[in-house]
Backbone as a chain_set.jsonl record, in Angstrom:
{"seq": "XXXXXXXXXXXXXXXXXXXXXXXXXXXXXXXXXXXXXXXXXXXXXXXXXXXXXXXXXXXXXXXXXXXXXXXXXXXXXXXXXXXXXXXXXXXXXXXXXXXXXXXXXXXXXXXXXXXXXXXXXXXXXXXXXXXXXXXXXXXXXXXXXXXXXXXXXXXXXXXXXXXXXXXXXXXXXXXXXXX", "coords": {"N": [[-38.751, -5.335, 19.925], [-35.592, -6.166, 19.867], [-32.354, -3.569, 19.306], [-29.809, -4.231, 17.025], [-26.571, -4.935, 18.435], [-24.171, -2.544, 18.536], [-21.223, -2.598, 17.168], [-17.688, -1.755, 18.366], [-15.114, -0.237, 17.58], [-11.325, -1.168, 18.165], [-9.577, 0.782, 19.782], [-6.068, 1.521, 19.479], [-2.414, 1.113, 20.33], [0.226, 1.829, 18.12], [3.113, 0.775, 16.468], [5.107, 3.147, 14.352], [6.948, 3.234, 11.212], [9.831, 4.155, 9.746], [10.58, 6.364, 7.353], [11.5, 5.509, 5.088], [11.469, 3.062, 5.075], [8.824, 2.515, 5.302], [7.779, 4.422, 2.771], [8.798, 2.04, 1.188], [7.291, -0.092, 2.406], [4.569, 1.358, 1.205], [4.768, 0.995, -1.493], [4.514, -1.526, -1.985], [1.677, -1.98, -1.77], [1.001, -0.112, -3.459], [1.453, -1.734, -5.675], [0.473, -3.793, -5.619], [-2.324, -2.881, -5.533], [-1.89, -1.873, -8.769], [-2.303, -3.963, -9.529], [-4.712, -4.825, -9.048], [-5.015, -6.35, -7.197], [-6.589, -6.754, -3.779], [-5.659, -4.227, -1.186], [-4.036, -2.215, 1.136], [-3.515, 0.377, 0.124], [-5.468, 1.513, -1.138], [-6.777, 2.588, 1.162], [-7.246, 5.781, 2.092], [-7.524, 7.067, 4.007], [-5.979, 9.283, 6.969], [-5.279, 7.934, 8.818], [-4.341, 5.545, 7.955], [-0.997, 4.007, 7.716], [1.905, 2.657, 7.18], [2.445, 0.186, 9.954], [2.977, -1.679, 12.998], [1.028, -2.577, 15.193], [0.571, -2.785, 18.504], [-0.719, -3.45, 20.868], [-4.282, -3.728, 21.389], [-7.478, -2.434, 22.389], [-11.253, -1.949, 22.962], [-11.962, -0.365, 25.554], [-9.365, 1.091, 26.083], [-7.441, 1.791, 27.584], [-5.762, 5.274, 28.698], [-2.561, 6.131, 27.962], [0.458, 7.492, 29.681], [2.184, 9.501, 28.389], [5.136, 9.887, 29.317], [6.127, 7.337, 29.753], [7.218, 6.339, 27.86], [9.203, 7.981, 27.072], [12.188, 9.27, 25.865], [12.829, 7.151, 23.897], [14.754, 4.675, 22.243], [15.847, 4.684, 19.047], [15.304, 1.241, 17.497], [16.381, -1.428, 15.322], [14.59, -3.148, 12.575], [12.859, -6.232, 11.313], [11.418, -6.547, 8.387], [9.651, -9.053, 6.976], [9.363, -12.456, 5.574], [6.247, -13.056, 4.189], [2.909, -13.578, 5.59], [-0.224, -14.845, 6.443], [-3.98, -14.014, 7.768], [-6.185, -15.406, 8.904], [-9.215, -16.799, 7.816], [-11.192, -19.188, 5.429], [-12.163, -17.323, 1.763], [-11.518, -15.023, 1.64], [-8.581, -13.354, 3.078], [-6.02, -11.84, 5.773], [-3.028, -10.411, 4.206], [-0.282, -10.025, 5.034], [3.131, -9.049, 6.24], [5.973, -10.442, 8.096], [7.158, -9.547, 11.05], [10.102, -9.825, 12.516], [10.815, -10.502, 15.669], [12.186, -8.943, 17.74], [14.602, -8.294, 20.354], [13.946, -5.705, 21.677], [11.82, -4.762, 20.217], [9.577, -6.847, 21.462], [10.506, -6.03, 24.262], [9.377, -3.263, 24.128], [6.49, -3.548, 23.826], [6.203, -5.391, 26.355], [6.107, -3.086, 27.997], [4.424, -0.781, 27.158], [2.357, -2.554, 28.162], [2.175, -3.145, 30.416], [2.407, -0.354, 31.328], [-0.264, 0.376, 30.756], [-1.777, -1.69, 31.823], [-3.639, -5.203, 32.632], [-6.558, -6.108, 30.637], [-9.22, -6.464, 28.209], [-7.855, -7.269, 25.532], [-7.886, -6.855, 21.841], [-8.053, -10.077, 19.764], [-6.24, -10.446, 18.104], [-3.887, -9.065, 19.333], [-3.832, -9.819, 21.944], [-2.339, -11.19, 25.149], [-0.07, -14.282, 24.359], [-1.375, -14.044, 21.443], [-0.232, -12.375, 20.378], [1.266, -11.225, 17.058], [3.71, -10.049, 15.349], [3.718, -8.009, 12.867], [2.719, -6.004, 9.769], [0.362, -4.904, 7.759], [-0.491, -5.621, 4.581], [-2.753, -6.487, 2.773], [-5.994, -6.465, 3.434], [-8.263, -7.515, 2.773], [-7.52, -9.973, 0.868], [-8.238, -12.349, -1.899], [-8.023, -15.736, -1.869], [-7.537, -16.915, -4.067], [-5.815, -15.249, -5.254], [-3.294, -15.177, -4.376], [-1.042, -16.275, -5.157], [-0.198, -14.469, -7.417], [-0.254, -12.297, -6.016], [2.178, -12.896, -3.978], [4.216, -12.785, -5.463], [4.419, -10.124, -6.111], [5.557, -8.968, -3.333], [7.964, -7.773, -2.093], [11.557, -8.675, -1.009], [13.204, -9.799, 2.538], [12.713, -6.598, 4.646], [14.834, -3.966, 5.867], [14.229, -2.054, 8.39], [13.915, 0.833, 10.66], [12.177, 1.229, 13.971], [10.145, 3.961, 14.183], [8.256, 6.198, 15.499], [5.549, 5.918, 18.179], [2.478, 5.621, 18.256], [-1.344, 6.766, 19.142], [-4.531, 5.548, 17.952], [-6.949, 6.468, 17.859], [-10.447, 5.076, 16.595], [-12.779, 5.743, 16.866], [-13.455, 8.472, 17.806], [-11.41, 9.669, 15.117], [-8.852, 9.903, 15.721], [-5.315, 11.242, 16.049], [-2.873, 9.821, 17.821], [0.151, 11.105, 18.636], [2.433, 9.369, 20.459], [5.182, 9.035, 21.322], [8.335, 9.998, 19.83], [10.638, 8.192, 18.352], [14.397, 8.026, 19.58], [16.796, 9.016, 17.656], [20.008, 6.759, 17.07]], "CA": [[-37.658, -5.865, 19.148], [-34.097, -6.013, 20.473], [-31.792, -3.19, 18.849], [-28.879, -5.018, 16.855], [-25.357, -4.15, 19.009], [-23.233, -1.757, 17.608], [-19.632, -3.079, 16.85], [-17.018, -0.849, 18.075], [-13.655, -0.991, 16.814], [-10.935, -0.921, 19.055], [-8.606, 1.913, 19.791], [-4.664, 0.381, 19.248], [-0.851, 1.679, 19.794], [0.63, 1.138, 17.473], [4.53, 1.206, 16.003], [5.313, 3.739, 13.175], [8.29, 2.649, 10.832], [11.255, 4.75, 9.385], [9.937, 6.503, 6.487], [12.185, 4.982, 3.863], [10.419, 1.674, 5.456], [7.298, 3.397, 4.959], [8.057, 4.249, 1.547], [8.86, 0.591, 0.548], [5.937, -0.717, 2.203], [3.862, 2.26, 0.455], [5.186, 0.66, -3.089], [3.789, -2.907, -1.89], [0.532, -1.365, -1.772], [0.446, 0.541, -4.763], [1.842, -2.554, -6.746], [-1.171, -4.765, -4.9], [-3.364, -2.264, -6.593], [-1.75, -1.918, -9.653], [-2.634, -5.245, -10.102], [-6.232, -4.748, -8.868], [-5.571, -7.209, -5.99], [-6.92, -6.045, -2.263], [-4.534, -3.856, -0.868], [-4.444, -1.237, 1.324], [-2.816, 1.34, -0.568], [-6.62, 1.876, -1.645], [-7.803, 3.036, 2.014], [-6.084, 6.689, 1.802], [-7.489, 8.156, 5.785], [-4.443, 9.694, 7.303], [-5.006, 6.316, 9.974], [-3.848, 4.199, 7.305], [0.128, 4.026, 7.696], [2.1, 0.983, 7.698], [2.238, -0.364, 11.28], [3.069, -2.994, 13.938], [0.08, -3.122, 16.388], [1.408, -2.994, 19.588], [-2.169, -3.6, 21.559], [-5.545, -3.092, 20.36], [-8.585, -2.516, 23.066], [-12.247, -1.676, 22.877], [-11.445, 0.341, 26.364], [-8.051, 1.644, 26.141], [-6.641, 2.81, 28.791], [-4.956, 6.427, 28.236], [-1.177, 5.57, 28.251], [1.313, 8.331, 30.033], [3.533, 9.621, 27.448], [6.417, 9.837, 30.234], [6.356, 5.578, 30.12], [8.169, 6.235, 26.545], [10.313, 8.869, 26.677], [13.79, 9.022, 25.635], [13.178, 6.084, 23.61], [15.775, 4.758, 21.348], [14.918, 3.71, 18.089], [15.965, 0.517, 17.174], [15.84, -2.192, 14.093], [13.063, -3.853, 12.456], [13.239, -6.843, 9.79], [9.599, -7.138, 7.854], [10.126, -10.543, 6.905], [8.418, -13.378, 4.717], [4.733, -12.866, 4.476], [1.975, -14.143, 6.235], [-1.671, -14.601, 5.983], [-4.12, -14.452, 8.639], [-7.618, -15.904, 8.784], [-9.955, -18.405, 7.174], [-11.547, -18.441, 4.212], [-12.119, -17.05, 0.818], [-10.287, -13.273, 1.778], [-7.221, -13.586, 3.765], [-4.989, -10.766, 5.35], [-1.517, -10.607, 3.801], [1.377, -9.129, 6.061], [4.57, -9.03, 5.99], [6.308, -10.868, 9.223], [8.426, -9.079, 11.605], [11.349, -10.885, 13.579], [10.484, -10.379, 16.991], [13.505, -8.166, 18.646], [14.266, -8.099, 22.278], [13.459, -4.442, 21.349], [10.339, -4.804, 19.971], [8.805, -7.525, 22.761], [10.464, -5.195, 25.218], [8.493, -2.04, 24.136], [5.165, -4.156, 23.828], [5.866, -5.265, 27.413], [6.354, -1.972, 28.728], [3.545, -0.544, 27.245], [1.03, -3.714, 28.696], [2.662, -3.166, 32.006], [1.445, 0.69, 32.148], [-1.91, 0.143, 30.454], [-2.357, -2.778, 32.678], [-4.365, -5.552, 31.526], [-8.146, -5.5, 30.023], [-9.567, -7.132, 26.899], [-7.521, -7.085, 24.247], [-8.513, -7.755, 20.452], [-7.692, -11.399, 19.718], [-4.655, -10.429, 17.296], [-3.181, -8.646, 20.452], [-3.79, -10.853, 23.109], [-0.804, -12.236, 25.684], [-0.175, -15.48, 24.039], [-1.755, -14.549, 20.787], [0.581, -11.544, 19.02], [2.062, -11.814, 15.837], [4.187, -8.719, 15.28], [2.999, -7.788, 11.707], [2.807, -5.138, 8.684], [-0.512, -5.236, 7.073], [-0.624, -5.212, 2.879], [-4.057, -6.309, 1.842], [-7.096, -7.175, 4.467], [-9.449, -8.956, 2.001], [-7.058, -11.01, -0.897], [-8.877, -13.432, -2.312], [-6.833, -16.989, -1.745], [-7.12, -17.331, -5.709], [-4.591, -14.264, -6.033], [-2.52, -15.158, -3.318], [0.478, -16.731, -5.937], [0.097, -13.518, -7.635], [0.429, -11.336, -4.849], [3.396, -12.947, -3.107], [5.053, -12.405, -6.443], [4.395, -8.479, -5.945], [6.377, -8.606, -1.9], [10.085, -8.38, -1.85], [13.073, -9.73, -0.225], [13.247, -8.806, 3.954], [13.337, -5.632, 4.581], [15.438, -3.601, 7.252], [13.102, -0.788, 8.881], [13.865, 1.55, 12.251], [11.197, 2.177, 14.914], [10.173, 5.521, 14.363], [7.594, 6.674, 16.224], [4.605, 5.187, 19.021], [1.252, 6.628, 18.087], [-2.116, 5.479, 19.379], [-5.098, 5.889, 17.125], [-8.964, 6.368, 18.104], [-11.334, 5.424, 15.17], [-14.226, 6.626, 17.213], [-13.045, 10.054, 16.894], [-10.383, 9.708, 13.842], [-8.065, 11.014, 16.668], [-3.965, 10.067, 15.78], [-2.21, 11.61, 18.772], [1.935, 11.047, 18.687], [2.985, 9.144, 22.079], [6.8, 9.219, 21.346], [9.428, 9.898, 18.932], [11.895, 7.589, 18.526], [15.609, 9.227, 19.498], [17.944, 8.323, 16.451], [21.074, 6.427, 17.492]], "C": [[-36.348, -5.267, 19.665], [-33.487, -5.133, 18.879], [-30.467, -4.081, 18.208], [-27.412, -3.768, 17.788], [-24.588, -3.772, 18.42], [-21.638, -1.969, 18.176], [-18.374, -2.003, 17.224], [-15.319, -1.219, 17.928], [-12.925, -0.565, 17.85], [-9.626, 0.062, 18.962], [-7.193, 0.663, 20.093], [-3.091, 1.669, 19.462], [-0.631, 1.106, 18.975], [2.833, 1.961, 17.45], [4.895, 1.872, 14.399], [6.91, 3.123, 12.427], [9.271, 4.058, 10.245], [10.832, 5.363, 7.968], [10.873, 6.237, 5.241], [11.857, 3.584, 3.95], [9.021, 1.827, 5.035], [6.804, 3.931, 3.102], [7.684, 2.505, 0.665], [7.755, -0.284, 0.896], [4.549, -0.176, 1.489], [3.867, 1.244, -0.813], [4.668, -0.469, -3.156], [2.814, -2.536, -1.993], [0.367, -1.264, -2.82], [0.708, -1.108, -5.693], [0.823, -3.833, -6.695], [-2.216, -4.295, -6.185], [-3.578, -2.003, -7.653], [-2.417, -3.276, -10.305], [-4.318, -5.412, -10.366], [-6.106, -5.928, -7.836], [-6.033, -6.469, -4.481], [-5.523, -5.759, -1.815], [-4.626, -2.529, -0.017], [-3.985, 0.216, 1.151], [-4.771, 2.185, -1.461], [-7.495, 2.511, -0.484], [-6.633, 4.723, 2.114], [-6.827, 7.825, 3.242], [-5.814, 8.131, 6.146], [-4.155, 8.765, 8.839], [-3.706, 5.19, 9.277], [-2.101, 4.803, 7.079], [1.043, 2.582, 8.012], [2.733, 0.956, 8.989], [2.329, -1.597, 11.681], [1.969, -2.455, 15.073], [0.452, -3.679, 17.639], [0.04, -3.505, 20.88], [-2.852, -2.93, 21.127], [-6.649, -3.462, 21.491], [-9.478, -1.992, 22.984], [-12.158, 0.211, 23.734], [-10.103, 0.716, 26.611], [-7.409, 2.354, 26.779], [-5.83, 3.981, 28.313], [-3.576, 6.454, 29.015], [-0.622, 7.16, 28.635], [2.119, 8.498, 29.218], [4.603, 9.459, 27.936], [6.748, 7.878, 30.16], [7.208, 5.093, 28.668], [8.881, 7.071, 25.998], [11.316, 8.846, 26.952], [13.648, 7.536, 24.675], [13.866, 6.19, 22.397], [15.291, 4.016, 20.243], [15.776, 2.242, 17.922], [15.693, -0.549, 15.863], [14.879, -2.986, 14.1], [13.597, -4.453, 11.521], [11.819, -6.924, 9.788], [10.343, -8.034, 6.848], [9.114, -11.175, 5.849], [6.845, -13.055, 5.273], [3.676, -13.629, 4.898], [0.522, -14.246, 6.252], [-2.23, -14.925, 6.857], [-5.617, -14.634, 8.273], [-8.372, -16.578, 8.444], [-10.921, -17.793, 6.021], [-11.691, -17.812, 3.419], [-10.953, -16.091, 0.795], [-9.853, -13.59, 2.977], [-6.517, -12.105, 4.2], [-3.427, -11.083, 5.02], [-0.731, -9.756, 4.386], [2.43, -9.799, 5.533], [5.124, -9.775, 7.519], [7.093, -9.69, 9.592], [9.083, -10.068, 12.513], [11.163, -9.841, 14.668], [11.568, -9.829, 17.838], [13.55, -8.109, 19.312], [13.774, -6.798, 22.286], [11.898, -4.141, 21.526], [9.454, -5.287, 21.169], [9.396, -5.845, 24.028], [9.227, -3.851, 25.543], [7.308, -2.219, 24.604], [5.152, -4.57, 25.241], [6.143, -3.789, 28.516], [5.042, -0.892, 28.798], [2.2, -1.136, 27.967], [1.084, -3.419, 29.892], [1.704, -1.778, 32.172], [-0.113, 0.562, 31.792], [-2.464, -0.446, 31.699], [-3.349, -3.952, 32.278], [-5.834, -5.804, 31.515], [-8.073, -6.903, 28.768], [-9.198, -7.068, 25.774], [-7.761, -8.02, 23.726], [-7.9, -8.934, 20.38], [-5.901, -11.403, 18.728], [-3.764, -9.374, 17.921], [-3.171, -8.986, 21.44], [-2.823, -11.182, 23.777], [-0.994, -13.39, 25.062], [-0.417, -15.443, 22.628], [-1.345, -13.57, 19.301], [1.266, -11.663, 18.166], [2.348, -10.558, 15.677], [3.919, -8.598, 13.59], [2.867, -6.503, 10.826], [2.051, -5.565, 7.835], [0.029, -4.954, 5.618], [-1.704, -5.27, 2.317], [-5.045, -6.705, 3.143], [-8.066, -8.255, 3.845], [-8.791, -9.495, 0.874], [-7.939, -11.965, -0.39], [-7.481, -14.42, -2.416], [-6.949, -17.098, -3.092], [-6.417, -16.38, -5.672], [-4.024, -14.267, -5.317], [-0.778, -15.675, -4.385], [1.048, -15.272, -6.868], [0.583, -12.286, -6.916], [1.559, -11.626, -4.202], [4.241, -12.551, -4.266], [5.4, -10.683, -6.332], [5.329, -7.886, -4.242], [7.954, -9.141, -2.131], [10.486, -8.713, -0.93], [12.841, -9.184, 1.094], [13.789, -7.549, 3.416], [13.781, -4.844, 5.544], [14.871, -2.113, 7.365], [13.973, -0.214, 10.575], [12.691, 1.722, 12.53], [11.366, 3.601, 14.433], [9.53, 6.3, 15.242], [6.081, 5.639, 17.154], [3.698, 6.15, 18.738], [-0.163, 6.102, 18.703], [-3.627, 6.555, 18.545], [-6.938, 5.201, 17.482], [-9.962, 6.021, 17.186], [-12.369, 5.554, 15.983], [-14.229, 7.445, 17.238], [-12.335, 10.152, 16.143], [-9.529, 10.761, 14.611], [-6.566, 10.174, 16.798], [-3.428, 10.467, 16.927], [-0.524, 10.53, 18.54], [2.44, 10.294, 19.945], [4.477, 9.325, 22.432], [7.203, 9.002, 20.117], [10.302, 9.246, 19.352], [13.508, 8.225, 18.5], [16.366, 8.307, 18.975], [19.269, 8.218, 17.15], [22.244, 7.12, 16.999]], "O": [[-36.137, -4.066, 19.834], [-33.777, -5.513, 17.745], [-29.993, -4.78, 19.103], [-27.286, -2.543, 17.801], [-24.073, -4.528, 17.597], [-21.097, -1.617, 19.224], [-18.037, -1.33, 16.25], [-14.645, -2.226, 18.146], [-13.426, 0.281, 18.591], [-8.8, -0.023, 18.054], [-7.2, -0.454, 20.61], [-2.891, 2.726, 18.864], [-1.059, -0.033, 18.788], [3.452, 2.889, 17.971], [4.939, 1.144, 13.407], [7.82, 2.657, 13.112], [8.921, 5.092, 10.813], [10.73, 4.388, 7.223], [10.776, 7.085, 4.355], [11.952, 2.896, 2.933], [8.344, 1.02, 4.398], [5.741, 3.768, 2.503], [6.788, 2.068, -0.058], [7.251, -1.074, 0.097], [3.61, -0.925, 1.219], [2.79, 0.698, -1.052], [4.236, -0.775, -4.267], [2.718, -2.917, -3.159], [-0.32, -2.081, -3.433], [-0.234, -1.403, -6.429], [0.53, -4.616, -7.598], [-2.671, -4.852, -7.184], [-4.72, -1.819, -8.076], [-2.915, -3.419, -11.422], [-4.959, -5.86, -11.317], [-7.161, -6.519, -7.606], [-5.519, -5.361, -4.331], [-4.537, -6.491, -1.901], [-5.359, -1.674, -0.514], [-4.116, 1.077, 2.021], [-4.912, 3.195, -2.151], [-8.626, 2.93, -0.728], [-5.407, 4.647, 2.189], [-6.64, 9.035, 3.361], [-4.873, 7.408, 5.819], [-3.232, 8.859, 9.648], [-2.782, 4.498, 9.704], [-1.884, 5.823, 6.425], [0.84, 1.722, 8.869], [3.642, 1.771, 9.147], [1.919, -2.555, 11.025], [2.512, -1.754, 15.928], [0.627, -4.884, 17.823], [0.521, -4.009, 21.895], [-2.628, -1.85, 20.581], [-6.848, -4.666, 21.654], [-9.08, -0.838, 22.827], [-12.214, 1.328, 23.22], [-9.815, 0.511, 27.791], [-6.878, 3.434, 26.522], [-5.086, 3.672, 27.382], [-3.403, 6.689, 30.211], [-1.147, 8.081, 28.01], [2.988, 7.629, 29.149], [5.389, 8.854, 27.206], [7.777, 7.422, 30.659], [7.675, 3.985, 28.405], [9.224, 7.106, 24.817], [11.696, 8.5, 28.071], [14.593, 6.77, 24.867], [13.841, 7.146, 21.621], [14.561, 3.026, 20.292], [16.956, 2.251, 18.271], [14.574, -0.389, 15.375], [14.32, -3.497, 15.07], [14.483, -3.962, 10.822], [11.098, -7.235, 10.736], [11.322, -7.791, 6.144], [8.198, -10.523, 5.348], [6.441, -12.875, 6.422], [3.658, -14.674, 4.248], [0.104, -13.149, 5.881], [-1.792, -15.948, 7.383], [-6.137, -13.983, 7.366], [-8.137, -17.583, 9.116], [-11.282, -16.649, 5.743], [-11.29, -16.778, 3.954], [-9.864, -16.191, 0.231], [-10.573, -14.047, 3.865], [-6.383, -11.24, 3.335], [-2.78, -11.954, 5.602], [-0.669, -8.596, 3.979], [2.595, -10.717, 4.73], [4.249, -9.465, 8.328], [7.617, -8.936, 8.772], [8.52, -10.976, 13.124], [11.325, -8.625, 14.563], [11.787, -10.524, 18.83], [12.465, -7.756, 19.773], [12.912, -6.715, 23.16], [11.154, -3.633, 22.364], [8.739, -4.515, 21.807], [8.679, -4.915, 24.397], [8.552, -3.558, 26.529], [6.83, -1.521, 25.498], [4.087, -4.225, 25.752], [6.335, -3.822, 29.732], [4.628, -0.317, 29.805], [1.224, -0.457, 28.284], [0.041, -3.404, 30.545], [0.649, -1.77, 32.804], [-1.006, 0.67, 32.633], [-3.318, 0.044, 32.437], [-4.058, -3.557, 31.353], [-6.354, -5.663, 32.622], [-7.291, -7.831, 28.561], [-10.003, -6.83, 24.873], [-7.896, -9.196, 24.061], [-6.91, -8.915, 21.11], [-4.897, -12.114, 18.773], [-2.944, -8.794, 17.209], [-2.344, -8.42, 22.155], [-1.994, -11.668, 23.006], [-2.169, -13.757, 25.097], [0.034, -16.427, 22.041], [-1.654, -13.648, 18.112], [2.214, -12.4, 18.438], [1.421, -9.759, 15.81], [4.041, -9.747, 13.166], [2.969, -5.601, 11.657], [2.447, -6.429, 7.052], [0.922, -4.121, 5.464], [-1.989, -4.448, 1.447], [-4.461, -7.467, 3.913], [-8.468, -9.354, 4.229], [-9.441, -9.523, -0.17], [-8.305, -12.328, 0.727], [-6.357, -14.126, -2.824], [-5.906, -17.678, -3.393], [-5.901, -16.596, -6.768], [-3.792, -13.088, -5.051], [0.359, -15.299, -4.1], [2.232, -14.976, -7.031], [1.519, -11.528, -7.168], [2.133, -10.64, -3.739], [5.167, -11.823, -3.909], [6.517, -10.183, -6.471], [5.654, -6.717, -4.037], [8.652, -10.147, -2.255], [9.824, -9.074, 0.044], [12.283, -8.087, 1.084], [14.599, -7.26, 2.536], [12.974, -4.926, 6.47], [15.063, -1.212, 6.549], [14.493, -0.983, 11.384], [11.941, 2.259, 11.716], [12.412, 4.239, 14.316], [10.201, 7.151, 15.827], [5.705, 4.625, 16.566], [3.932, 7.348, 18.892], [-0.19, 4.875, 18.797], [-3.742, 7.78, 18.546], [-7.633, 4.19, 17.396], [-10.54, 7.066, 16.888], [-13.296, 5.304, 15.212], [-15.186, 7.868, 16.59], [-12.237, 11.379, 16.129], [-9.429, 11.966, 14.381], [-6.403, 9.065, 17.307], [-3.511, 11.683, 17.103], [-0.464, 9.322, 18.313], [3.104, 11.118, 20.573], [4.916, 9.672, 23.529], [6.742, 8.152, 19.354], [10.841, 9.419, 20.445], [13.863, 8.86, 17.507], [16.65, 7.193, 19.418], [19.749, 9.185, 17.741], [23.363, 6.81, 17.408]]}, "num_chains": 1, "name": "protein.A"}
C-alpha cells in the first residue's frame, strides 16, 4: 500500500506593515471574532502578522539580505475587500493598490530568487497583493463581515521577513529606512 504524500506548506517573503497599520488590521480581526465569524485574530503563532505575500515556494531559495538593503519604506493603501476561492468558506482580504513600489520590490526579490514553482496565489501572472482577515468565512456571513472592514486604509512598508513553517523559523530580511 502506497504511503499518502505529505503536503508541505510553502516557505513565503513576505511584507510587514507599519505597526499603527498592524494595529488597525489587528482590530479587524478581533471584531471578526467578536462576532464569532472566521478570522484570523483566532490563530495567535508569532507567524500570524498581517502581511502582503511577496512569493510563496515549496523550495525557496535563500534570498541575500544585501538584495534589500537600504530600503526605503514607502506607502501602502489596504483597499476594498476581496474574497478568494470557491465555495462554502471563502478568504476575506483586504485589497492593496498595487504601487510602483510595491511591484518594484516583488520584482526585485523574483529576480534574485530566480524563478521555481511558486504557490498559485504568487505566481507571475497570478498575484493579487493582499492582507488576509479570515481564511474560512462562510459566504452566509459575508454581508456581516464586510460590515465589520473599514474605509481604505493608509499603511507604510515596514519590514521584509521570510517565514519557514517547517521549522516555525521568522528570520528579518530588511528593515524598512523611514523617510
Amino acid at each position: 500500500m502506497r504511503e499518502p504524500e505529505q503536503r508541505q506548506s510553502p516557505s513565503s517573503i513576505e511584507l510587514l506593515l507599519d505597526p499603527a497599520a498592524e494595529t488597525a488590521v489587528r482590530a479587524e480581526w478581533e471584531a471578526l471574532a467578536e462576532r464569532g465569524l472566521s478570522s484570523l485574530a483566532r490563530h495567535t503563532s508569532a507567524s500570524n502578522r498581517p502581511h502582503i505575500t511577496l512569493v510563496a515556494r515549496v523550495d525557496l531559495p535563500k534570498l541575500d539580505p544585501r538584495v534589500l538593503a537600504d530600503l526605503p519604506s514607502f506607502p501602502i493603501t489596504l483597499g476594498a475587500p476581496l474574497l478568494f476561492g470557491t465555495g462554502e468558506r471563502r478568504v476575506l482580504a483586504r485589497s492593496v493598490v498595487p504601487a510602483v513600489e510595491l511591484i518594484g520590490l516583488r520584482e526585485t526579490i523574483l529576480t534574485a530568487i530566480g524563478p521555481g514553482d511558486d504557490a498559485p496565489h504568487t505566481a507571475p501572472g497570478e498575484w493579487m497583493p493582499h492582507v488576509a482577515l479570515a481564511r474560512r468565512l462562510r459566504v452566509a456571513d459575508l454581508a456581516q463581515a464586510l460590515d465589520l472592514v473599514g474605509d481604505d486604509l493608509d499603511a507604510h512598508a515596514h519590514s521584509v521577513r521570510h517565514w519557514d513553517p517547517a521549522t516555525a523559523v521568522i528570520t528579518t530580511l530588511a528593515e524598512m529606512r523611514q523617510a
